[in-house]
LOMIMI-285501 format. One record per residue (C-alpha): x, y, z; residue in one letter; residue number from 1. Coordinates in Angstrom, 2 decimals, always signed. Example, Ala and Ser with C-alpha at 12.3 -4.5 7.8 and 13.67 -1.06 7.14 Angstrom:
2
<node xx="+12.30" yy="-4.50" zz="+7.80" r="A" k="1"/>
<node xx="+13.67" yy="-1.06" zz="+7.14" r="S" k="2"/>
This chain:
320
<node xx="+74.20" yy="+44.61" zz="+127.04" r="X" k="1"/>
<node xx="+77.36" yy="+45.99" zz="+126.42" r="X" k="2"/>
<node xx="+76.85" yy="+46.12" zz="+123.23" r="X" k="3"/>
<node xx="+74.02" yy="+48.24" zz="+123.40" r="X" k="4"/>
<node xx="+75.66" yy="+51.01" zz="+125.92" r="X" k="5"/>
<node xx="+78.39" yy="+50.88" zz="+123.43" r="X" k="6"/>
<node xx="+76.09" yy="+51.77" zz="+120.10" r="X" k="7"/>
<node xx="+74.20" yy="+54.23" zz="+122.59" r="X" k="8"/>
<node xx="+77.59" yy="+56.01" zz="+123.47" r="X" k="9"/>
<node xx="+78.75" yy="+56.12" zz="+120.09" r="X" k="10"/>
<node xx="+75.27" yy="+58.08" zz="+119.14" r="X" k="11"/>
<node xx="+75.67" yy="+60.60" zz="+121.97" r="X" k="12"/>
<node xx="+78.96" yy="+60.99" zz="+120.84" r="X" k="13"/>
<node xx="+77.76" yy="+61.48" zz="+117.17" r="X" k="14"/>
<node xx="+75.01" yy="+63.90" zz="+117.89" r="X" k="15"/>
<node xx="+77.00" yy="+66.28" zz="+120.04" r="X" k="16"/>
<node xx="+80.18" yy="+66.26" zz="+117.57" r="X" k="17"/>
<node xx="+77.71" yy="+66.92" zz="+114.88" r="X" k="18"/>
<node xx="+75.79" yy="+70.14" zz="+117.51" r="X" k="19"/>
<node xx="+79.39" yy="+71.65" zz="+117.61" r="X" k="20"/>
<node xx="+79.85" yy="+71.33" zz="+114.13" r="X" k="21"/>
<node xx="+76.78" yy="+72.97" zz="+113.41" r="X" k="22"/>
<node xx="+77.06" yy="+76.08" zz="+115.67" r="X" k="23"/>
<node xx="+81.03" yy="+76.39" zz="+114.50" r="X" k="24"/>
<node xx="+79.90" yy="+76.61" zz="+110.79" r="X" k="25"/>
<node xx="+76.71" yy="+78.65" zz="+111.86" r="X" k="26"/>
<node xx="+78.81" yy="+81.32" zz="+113.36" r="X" k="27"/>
<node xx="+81.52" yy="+81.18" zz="+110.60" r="X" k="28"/>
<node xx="+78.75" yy="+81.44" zz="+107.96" r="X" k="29"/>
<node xx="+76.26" yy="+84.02" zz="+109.83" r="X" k="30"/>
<node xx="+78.08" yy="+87.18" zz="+110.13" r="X" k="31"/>
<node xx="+75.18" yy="+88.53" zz="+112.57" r="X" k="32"/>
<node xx="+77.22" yy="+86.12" zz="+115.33" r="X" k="33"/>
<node xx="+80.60" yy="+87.67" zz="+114.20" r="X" k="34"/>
<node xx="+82.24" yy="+90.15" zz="+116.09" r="X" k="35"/>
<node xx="+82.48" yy="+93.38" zz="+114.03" r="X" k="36"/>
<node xx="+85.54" yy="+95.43" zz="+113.97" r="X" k="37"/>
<node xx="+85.09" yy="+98.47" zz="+111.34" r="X" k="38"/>
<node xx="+88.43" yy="+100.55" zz="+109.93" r="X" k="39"/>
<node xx="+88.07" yy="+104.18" zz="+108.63" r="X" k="40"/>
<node xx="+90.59" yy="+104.57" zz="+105.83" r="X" k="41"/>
<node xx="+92.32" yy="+106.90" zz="+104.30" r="X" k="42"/>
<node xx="+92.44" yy="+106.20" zz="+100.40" r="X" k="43"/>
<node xx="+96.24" yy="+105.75" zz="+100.29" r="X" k="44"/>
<node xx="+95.75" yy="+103.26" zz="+102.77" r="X" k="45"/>
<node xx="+93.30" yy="+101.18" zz="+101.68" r="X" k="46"/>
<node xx="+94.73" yy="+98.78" zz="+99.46" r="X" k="47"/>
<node xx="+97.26" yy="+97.69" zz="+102.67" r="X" k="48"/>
<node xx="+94.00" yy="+97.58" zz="+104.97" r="X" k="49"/>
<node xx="+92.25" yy="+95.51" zz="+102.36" r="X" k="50"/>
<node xx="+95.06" yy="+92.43" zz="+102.06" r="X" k="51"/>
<node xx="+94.72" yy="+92.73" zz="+106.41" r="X" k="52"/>
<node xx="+91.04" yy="+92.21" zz="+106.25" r="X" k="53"/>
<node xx="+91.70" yy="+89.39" zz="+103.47" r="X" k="54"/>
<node xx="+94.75" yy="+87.68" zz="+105.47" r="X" k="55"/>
<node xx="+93.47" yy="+88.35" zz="+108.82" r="X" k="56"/>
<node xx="+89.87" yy="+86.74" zz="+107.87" r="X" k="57"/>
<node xx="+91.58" yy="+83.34" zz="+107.32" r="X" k="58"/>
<node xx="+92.74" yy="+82.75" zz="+110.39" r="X" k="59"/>
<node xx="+90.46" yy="+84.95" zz="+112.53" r="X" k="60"/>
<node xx="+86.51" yy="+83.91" zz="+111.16" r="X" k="61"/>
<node xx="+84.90" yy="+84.67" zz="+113.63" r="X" k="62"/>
<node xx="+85.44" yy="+88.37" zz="+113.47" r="X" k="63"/>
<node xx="+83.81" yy="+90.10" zz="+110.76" r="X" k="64"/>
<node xx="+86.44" yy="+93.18" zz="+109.52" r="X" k="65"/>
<node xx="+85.71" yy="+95.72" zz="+106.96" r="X" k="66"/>
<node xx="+86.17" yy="+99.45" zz="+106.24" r="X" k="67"/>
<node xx="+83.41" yy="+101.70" zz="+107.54" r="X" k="68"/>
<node xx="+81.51" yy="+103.98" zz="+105.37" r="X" k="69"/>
<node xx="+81.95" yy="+108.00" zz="+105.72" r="X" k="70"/>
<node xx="+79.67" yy="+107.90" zz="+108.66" r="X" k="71"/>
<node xx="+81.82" yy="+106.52" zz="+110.44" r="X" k="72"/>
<node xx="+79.19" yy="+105.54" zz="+113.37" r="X" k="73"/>
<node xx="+79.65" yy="+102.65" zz="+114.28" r="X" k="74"/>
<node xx="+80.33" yy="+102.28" zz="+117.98" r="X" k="75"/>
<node xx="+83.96" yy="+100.59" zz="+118.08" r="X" k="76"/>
<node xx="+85.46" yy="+101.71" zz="+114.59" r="X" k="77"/>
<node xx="+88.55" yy="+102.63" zz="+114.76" r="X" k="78"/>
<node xx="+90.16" yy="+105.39" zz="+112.10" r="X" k="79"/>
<node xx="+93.16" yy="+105.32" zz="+110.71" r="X" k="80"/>
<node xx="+95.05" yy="+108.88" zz="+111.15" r="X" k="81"/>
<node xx="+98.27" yy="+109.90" zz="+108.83" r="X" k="82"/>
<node xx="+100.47" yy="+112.17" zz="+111.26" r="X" k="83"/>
<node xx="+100.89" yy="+115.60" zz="+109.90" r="X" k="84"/>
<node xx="+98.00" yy="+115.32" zz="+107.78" r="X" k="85"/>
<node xx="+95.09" yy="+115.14" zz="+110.56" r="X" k="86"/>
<node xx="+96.50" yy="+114.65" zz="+114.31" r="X" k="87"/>
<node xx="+95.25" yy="+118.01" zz="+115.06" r="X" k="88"/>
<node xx="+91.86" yy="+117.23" zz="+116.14" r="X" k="89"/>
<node xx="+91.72" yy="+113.12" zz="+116.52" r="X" k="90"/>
<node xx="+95.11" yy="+112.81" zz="+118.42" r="X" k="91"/>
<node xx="+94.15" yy="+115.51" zz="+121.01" r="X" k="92"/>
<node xx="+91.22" yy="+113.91" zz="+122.47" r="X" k="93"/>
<node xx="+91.39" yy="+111.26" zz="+124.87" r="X" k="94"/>
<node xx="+91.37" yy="+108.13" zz="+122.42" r="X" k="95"/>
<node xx="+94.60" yy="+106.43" zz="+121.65" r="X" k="96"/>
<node xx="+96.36" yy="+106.02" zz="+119.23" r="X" k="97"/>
<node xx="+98.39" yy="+103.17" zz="+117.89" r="X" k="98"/>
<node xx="+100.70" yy="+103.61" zz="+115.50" r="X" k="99"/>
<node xx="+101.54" yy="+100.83" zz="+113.33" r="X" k="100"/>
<node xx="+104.04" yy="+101.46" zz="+110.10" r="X" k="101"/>
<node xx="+105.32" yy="+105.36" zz="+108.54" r="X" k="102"/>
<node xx="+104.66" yy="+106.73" zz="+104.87" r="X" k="103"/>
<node xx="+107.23" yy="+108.99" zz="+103.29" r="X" k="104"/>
<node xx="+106.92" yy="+111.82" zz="+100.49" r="X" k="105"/>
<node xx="+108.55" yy="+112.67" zz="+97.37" r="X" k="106"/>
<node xx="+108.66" yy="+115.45" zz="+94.54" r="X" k="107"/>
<node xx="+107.72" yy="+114.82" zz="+91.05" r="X" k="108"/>
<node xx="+107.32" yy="+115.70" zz="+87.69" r="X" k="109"/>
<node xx="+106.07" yy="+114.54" zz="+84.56" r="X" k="110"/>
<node xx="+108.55" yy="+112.45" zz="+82.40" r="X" k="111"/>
<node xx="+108.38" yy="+115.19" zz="+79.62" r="X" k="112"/>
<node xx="+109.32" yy="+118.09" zz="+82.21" r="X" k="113"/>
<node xx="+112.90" yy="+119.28" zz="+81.45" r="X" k="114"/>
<node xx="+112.91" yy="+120.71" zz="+85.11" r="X" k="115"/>
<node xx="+114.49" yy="+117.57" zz="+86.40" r="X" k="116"/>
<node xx="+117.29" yy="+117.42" zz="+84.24" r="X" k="117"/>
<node xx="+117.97" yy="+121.27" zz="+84.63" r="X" k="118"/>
<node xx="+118.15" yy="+120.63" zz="+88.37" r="X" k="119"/>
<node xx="+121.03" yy="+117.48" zz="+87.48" r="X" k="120"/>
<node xx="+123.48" yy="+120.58" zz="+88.52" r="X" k="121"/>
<node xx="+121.96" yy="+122.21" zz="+91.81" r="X" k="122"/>
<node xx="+119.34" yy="+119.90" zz="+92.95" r="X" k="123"/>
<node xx="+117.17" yy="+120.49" zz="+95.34" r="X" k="124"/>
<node xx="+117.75" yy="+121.57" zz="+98.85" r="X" k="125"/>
<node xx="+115.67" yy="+123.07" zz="+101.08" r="X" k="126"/>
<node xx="+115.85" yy="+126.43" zz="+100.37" r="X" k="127"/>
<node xx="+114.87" yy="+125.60" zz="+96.61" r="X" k="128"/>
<node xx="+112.41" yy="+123.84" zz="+97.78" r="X" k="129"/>
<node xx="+111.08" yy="+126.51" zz="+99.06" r="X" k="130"/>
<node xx="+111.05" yy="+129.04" zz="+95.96" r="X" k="131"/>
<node xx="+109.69" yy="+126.59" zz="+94.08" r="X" k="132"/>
<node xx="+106.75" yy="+125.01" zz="+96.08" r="X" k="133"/>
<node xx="+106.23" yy="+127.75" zz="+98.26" r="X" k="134"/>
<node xx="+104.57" yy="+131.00" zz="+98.22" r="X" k="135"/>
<node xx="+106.97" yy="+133.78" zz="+99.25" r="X" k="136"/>
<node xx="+106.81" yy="+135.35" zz="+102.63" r="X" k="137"/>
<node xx="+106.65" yy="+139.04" zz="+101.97" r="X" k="138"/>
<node xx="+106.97" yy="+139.77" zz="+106.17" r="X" k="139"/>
<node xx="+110.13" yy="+138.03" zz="+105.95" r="X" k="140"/>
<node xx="+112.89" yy="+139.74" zz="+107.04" r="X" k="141"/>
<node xx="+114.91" yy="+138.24" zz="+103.77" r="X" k="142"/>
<node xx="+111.79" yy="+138.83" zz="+101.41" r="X" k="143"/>
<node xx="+112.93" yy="+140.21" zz="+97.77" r="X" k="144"/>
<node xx="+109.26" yy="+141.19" zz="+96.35" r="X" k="145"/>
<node xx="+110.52" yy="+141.88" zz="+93.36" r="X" k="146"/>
<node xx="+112.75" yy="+138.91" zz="+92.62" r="X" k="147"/>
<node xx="+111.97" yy="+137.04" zz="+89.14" r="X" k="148"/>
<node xx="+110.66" yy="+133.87" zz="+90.36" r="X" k="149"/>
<node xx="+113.61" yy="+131.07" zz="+89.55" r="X" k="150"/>
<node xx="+111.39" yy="+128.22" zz="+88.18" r="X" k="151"/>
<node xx="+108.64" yy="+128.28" zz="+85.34" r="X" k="152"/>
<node xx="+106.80" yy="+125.47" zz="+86.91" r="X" k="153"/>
<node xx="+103.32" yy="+124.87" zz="+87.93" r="X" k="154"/>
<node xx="+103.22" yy="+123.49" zz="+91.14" r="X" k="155"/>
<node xx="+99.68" yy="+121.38" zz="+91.59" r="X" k="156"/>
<node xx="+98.75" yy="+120.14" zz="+95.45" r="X" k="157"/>
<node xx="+95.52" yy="+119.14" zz="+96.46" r="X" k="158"/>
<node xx="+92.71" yy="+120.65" zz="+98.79" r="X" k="159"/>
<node xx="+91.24" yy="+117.44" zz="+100.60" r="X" k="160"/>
<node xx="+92.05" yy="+117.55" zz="+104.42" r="X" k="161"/>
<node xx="+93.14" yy="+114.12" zz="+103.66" r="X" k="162"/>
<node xx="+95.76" yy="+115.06" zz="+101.15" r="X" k="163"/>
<node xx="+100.08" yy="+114.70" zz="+101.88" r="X" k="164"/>
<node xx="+99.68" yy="+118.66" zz="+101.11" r="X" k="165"/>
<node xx="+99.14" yy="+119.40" zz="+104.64" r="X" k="166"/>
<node xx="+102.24" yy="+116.83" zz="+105.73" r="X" k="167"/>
<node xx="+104.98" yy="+118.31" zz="+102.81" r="X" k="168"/>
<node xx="+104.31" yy="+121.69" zz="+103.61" r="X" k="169"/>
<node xx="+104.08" yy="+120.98" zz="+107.48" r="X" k="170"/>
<node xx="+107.62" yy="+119.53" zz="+107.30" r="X" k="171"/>
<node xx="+109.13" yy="+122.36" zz="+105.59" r="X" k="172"/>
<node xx="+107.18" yy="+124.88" zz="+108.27" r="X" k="173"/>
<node xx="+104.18" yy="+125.78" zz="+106.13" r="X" k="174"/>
<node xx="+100.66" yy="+125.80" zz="+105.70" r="X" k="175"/>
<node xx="+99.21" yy="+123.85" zz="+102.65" r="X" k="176"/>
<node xx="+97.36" yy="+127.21" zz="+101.54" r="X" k="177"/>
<node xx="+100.65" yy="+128.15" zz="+101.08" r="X" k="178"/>
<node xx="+101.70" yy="+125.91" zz="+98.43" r="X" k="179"/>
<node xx="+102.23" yy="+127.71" zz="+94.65" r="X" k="180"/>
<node xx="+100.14" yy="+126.98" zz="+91.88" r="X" k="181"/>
<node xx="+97.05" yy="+124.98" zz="+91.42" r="X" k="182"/>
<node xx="+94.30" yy="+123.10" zz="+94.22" r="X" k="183"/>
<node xx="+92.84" yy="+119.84" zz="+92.52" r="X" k="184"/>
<node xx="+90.08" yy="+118.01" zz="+94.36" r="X" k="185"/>
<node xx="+90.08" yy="+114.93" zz="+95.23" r="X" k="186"/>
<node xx="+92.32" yy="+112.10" zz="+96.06" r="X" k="187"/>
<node xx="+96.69" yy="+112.80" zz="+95.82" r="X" k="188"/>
<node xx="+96.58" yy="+110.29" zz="+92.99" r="X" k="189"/>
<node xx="+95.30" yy="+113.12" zz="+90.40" r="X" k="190"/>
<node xx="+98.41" yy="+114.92" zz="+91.23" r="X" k="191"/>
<node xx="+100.26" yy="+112.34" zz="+89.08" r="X" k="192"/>
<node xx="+97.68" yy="+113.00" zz="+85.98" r="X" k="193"/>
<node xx="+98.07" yy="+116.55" zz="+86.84" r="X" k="194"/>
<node xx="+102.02" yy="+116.56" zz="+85.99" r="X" k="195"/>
<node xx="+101.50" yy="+113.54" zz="+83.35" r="X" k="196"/>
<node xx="+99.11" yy="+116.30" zz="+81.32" r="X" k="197"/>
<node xx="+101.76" yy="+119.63" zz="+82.11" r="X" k="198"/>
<node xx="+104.94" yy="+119.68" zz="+80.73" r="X" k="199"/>
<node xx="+105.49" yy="+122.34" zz="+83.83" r="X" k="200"/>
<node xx="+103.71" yy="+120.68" zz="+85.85" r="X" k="201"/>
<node xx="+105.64" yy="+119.42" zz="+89.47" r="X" k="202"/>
<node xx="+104.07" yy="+117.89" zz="+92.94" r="X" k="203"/>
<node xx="+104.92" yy="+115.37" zz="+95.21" r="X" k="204"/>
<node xx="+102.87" yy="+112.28" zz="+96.70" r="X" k="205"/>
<node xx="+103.73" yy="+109.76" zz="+98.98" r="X" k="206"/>
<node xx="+105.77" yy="+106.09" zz="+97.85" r="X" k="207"/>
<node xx="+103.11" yy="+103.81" zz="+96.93" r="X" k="208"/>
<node xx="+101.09" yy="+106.36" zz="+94.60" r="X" k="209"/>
<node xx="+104.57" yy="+107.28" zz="+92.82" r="X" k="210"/>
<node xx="+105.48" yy="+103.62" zz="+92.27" r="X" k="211"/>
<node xx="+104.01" yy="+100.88" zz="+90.93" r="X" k="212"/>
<node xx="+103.50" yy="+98.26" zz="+93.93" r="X" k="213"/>
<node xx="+103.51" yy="+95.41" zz="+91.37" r="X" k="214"/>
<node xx="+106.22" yy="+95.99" zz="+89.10" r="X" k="215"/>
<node xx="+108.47" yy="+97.86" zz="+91.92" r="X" k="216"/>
<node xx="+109.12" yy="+100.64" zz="+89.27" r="X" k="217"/>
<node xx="+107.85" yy="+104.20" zz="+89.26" r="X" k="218"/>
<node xx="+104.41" yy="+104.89" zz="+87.57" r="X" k="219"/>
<node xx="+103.95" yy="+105.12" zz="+83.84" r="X" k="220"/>
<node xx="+104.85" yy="+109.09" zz="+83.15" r="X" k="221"/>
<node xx="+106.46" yy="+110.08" zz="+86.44" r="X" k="222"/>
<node xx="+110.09" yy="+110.88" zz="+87.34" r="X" k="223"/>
<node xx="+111.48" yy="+111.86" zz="+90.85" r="X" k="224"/>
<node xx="+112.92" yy="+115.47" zz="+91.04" r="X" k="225"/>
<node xx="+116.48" yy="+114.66" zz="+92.26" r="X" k="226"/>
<node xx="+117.15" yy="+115.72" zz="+96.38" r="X" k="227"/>
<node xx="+120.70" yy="+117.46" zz="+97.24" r="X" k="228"/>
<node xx="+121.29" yy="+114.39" zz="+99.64" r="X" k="229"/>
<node xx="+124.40" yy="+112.54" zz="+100.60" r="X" k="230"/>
<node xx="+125.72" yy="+110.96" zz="+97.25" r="X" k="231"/>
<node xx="+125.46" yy="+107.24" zz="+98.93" r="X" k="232"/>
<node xx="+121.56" yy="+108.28" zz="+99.29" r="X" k="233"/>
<node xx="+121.63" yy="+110.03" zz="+95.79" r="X" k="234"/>
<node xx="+122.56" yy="+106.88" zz="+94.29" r="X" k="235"/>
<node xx="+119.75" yy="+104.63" zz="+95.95" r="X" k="236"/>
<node xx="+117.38" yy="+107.18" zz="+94.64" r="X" k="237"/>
<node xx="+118.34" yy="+107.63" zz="+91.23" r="X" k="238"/>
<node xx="+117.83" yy="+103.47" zz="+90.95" r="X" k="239"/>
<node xx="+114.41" yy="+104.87" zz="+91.40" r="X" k="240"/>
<node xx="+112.94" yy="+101.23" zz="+92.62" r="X" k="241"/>
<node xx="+110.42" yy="+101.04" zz="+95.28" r="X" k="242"/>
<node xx="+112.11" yy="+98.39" zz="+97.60" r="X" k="243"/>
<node xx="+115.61" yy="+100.02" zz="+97.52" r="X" k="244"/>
<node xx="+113.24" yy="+103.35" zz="+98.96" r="X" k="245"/>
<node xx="+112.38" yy="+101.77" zz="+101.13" r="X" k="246"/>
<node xx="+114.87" yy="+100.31" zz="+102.41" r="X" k="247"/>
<node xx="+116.99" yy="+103.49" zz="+102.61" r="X" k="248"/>
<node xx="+113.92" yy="+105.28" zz="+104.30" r="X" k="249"/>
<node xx="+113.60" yy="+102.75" zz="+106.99" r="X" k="250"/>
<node xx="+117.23" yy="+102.74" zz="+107.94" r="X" k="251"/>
<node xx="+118.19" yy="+106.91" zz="+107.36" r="X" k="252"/>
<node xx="+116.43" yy="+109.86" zz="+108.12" r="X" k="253"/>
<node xx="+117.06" yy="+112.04" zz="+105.40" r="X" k="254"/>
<node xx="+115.94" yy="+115.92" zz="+106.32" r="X" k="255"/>
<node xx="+114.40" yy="+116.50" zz="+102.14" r="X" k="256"/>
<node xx="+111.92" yy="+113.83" zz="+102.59" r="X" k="257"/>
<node xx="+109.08" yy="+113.73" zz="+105.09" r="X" k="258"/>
<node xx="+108.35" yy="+110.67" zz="+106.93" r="X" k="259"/>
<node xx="+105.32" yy="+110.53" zz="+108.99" r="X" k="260"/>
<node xx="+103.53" yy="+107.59" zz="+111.18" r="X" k="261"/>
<node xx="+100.61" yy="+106.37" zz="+110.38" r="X" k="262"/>
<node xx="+97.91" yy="+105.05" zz="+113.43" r="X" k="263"/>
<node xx="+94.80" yy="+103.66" zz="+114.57" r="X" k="264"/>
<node xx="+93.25" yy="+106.22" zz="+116.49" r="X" k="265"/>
<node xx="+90.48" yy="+104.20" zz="+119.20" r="X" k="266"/>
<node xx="+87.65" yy="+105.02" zz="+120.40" r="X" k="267"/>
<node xx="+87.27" yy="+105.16" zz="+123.90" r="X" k="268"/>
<node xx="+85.16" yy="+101.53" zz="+124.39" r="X" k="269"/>
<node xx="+86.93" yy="+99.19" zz="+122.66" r="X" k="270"/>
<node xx="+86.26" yy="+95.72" zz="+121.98" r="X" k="271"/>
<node xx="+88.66" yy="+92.93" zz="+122.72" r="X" k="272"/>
<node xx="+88.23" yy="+91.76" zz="+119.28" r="X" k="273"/>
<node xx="+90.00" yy="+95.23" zz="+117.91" r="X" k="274"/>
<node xx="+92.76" yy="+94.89" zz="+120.62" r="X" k="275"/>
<node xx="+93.31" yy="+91.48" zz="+119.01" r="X" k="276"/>
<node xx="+93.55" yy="+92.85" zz="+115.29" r="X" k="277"/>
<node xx="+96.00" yy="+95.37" zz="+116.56" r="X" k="278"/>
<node xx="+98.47" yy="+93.19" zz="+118.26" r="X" k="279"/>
<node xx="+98.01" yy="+91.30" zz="+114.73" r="X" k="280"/>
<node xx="+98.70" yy="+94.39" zz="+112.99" r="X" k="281"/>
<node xx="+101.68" yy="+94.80" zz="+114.91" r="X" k="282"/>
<node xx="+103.22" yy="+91.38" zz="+114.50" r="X" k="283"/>
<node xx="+102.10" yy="+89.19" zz="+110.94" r="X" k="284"/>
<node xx="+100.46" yy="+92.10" zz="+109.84" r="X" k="285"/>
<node xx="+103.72" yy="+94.22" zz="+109.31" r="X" k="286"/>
<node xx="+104.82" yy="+91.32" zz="+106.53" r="X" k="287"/>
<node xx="+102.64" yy="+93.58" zz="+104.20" r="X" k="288"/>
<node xx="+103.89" yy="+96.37" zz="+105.12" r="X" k="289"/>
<node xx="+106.71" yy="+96.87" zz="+102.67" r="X" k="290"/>
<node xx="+104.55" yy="+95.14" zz="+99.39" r="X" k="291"/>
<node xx="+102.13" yy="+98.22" zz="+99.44" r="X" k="292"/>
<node xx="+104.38" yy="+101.33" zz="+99.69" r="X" k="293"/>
<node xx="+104.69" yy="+102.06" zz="+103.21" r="X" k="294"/>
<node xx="+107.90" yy="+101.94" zz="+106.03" r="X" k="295"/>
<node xx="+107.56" yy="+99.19" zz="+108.87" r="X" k="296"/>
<node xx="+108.25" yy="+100.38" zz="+112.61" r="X" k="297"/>
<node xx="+111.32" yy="+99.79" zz="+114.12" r="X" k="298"/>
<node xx="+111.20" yy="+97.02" zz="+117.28" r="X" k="299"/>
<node xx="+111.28" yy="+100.03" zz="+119.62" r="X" k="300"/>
<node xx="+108.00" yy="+101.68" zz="+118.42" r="X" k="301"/>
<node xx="+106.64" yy="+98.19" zz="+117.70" r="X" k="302"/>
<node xx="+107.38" yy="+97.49" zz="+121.59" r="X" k="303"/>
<node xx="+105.92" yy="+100.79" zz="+122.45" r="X" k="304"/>
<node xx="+102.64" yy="+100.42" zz="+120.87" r="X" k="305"/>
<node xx="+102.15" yy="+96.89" zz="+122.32" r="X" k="306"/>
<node xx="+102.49" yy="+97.88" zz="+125.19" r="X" k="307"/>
<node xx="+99.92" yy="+100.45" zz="+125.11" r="X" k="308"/>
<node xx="+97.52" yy="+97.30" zz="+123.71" r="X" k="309"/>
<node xx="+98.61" yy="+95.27" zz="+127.23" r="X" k="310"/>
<node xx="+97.41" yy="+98.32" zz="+128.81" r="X" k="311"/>
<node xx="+94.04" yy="+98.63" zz="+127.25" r="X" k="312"/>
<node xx="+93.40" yy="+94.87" zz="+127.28" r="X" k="313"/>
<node xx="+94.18" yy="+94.85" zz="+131.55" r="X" k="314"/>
<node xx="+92.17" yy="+97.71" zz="+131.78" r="X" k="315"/>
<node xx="+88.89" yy="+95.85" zz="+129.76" r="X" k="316"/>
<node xx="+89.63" yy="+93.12" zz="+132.15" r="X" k="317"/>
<node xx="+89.36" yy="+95.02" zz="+135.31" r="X" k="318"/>
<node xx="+86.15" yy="+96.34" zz="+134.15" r="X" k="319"/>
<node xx="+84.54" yy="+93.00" zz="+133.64" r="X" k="320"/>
């Protein structure tokens, strides 16, 4: 008798391990029981947001991430906004936004431009910065109209509403339309073929375009147009690495170089499985950070926008 209750027991036991089994590999394999989570990129961004959705998938299957298509209409998507390039619109509304690492900006030429090495003497500060990326403001009360321009350079900047255009010339008190020189569509990366192709040719772009996030090194064909900076920071630069940038960028806030935040703007439903790939983003997430180009968040910020999370997540729970 016992025997029997003891082979019956051990085929209960069997048949509801082997039930739990089922629906835990039916959920991880069926993505229609996942819980979708869709990111709006920016194309600088991408590669970072693609190694999250690759790491974060291993330990979290049973959300489903990927990056949404232009339409962006899916219900809780969340976008990914680069300050100074377009917070005008998105960060005025009611969503919120977490922020959750910083991207910085530098000038550039072609190797074969003998700009940089004539600028070895006076670099560049920001009023030459000015006269040479910037067209001049004849209203000004210090305009000379008729002033030989001082640099025979093309500048080249691009026209997308996504492009670090709109965040250089912001931080210098402009308007993109006011950069010199040439609009290229598309995507900042052409502005490195643009200056690779002109011997005159000068831009800027932001760290992980200008370097090579493999190798550490710049790009094949680009130099850095040298800053008038403290000689300590001078000397990190020249190295022209992409960790040592970094490094510098994250600890010094140097006026020449713009620095901006980058966030996750929300909608305003949001799912507890996006609060959960924030707080991610916010803790392992920033380990990957650094490998693709971009400046981590110091603890403060990183305590700031969790707590904003904390805020959201209490406030899902009271409406439950």
């Amino acid at each position: 008798m016992n025997r029997k209750v003891t082979i019956a027991s051990l085929i209960i036991l069997i048949t509801v391990s082997s039930s739990v089994n089922a629906q835990t590999t039916s959920a991880t394999a069926n993505p229609a029981q996942q819980e979708a989570v869709y990111i709006k990129g920016v194309r600088f961004v991408d590669a970072l947001l693609d190694k999250w959705i690759t790491e974060y998938s291993k330990t979290h299957p049973g959300v489903s991430l990927s990056i949404a298509g232009k339409d962006n209409t899916h219900e809780h998507s969340i976008e990914v906004i680069p300050s100074g390039i377009r917070d005008d619109d998105a960060l005025q509304t009611t969503a919120t936004a977490i922020s959750f690492g910083k991207y910085a900006v530098l000038p550039i030429a072609g190797k074969d431009n003998a700009l940089p090495d004539e600028l070895k003497k006076k670099k560049l500060n920001e009023k030459r910065i000015r006269e040479l990326f910037f067209e001049k403001d004849f209203l000004a009360e210090d305009a000379e109209p008729d002033k030989k321009e001082k640099y025979d350079a093309t500048v080249y900047s691009s026209n997308s509403s996504y492009s670090v255009s709109h965040s250089f010339a912001g931080h210098f008190g402009y308007e993109a339309s006011s950069l010199k020189g040439k609009k290229i569509a598309g995507d900042d990366i052409y502005l490195n073929n643009a200056v690779k192709k002109d011997v005159k040719g000068v831009s800027f772009n932001n760290l992980n375009y200008i370097f090579n996030i493999e190798s550490r090194q710049l790009n094949d064909g680009i130099t850095l147009l040298p800053l008038d900076v403290k000689k300590e920071y001078a000397e990190v630069l020249n190295v022209q690495n992409l960790d040592e940038t970094i490094a510098l960028l994250e600890n010094k806030s140097i006026g020449l170089i713009p620095v901006e935040e980058l966030s996750f703007v929300l909608p305003e439903k949001v799912s507890p499985a996006t609060l959960q790939f924030l707080e991610w983003a916010l803790s392992e997430g920033q380990n990957y950070i650094n490998p693709f180009g971009f400046l981590r968040l110091d603890t403060k910020t990183i305590a700031q926008q969790q707590k904003k999370i904390s805020a959201l997540e209490t406030k899902l729970l009271a409406h439950k």
